[in-house]
N, C-alpha and C positions, 0 to 999 in steps of 0.2 A: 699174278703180281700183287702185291701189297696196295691197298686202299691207303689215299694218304686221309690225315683223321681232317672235319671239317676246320674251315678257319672260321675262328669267333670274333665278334666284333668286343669281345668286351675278353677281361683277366679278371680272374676271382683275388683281390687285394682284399682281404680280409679285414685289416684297420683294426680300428679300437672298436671292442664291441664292450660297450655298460653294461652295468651290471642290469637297469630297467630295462636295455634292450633285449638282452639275453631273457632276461624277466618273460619280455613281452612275446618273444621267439618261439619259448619254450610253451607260455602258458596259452595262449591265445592262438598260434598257428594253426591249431586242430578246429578250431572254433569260425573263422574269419579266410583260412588259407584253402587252398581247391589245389589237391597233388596231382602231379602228372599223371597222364596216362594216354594210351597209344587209342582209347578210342574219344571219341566226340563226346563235348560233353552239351546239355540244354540250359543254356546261361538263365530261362524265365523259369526252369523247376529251381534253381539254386539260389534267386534271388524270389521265388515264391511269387512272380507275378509277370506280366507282358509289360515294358519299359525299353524306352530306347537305351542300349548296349552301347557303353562306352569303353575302348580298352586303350593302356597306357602302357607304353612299351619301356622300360627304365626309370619306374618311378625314384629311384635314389632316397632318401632321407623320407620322403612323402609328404613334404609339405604341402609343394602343389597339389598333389592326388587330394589329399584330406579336405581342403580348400574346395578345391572344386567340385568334390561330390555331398562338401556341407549347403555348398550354394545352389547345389544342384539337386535336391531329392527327388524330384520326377525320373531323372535316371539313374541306369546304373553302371558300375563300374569296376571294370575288372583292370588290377592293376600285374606288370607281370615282371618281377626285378630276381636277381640270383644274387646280390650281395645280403648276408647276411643282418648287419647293422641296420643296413637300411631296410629289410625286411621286417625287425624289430621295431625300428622309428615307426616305420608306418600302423604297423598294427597297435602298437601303442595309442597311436593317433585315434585309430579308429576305436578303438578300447575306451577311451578317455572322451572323443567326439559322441558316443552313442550311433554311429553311421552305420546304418543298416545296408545302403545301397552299393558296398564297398568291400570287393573282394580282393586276395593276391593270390596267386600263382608263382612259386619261386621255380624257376627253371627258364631253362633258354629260351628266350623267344620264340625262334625261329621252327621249334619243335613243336611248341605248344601251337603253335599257327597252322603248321601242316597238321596236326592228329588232332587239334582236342576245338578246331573250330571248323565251322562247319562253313562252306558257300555261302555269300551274301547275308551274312551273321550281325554285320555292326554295324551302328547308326556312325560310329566317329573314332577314329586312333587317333592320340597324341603319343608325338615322339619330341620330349624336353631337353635338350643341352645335351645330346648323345657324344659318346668319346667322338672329339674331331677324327683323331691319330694322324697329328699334322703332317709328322716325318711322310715326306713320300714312299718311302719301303714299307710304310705302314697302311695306306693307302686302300690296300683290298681288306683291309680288316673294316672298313668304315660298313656301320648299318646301312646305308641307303645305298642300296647297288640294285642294278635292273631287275635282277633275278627277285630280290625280297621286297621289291618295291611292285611288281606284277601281284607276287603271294598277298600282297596287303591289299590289292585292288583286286583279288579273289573274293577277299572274304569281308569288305567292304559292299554294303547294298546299291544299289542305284543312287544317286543323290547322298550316298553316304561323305564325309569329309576325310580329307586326310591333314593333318597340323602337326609340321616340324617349326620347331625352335633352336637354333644357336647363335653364339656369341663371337662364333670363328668365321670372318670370312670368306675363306676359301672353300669351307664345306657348304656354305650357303651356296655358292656360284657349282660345288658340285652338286648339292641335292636339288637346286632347281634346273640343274641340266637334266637329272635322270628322273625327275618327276612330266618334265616337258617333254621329256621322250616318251613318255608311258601315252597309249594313244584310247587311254580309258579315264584318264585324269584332265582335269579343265582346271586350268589357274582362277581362281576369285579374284584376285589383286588387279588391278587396271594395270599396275605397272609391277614388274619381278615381285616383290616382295610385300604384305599385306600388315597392314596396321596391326599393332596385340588386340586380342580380341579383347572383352571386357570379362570373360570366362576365366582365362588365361592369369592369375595375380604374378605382382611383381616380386621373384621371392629376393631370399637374402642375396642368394648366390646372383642373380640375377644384379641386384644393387651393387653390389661388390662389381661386378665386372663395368659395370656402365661409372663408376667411379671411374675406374682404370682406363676407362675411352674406350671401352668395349662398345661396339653398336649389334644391339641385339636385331634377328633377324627372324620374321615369322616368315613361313610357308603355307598354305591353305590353300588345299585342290580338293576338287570334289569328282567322285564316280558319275561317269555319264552311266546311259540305261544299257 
């Protein structure tokens, strides 16, 4: 019988890509970006030292990413997005920042987690304003499902963290159902949902929705042993 093909939580909408993104895509990918590949890679030979491992699943545009690995230079960070633009944005970012500690990987997430990271790999995953896909039909497309929420608590250390971020409601009340299910994650928050960190900056998209009466939503669980 025919294999049906995987469902992706994300559609490659390719948008307007600049001409300095395209710039930065072309010129710098080789330089700044880590290609796929089916086996493991050692995140301390590619940033050339031992640092606690940050990885970011959707950076989008990379404001935050840039941001927070300007603020942060004792770690490092690998960031992992398949939209083109915003692969550009980013390295740009990093291009223009001088950020040494600051890698991308354009390809699926969810591949690059099974082949190219190893057990107990990461001090902390941020996942920022992931598509809700409100429609219910749309609903298995959503990133945070048991299955890839186990894989992140694979490859998360003991005491490592996990931090979702959205602006939608209902996907808050879903990822903290399947995070509280996971029986390797411990909620930080006294109560559902955890203050923004001070790591975490407030970006544009972010201000734009909290205009609109959006109430943003953190998550923060950590790996038991």
């Amino acid at each position: 019988m025919p294999s049906h093909p995987p469902i992706r939580s994300y559609v490659l909408r390719q948008g307007y890509f600049s001409h300095a993104q395209r710039h930065a895509y072309e010129s710098l990918l080789p330089r700044y970006g880590i290609s796929f590949s089916e086996n493991s890679i050692d995140p301390d030979s590619i940033f050339g030292r031992t640092a606690p491992k940050i990885l970011e699943i959707g950076s989008g545009m990379g404001e935050t990413t840039a941001e927070i690995a300007a603020q942060h230079p004792e770690k490092d960070f690998v960031a992992i997005e398949v939209h083109a633009p915003g692969i550009g944005s980013l390295l740009d970012r990093i291009e223009k920042r001088s950020l040494t500690n600051l890698r991308i990987i354009p390809h699926d997430a969810k591949l690059v987690l099974q082949h190219m990271l190893t057990g107990e790999s990461l001090d902390g995953i941020h996942i920022f304003f992931p598509d809700p896909w409100p429609k219910a039909r749309h609903h298995k497309r959503r990133l945070i499902q048991p299955d890839f929420v186990a894989l992140l608590c694979d490859r998360l250390k003991p005491g490592g963290y996990l931090h979702i971020a959205t602006d939608w409601e209902d996907y808050a009340i879903h990822s903290l159902q399947v995070l509280s299910s996971e029986q390797r994650l411990i909620n930080t928050a006294a109560t559902d949902y955890a203050p923004r960190p001070a790591y975490r900056p407030l970006t544009k998209f972010e201000q734009r929705g909290i205009k609109l009466g959006h109430t943003i939503r953190d998550l923060i669980f950590t790996r038991t042993v």
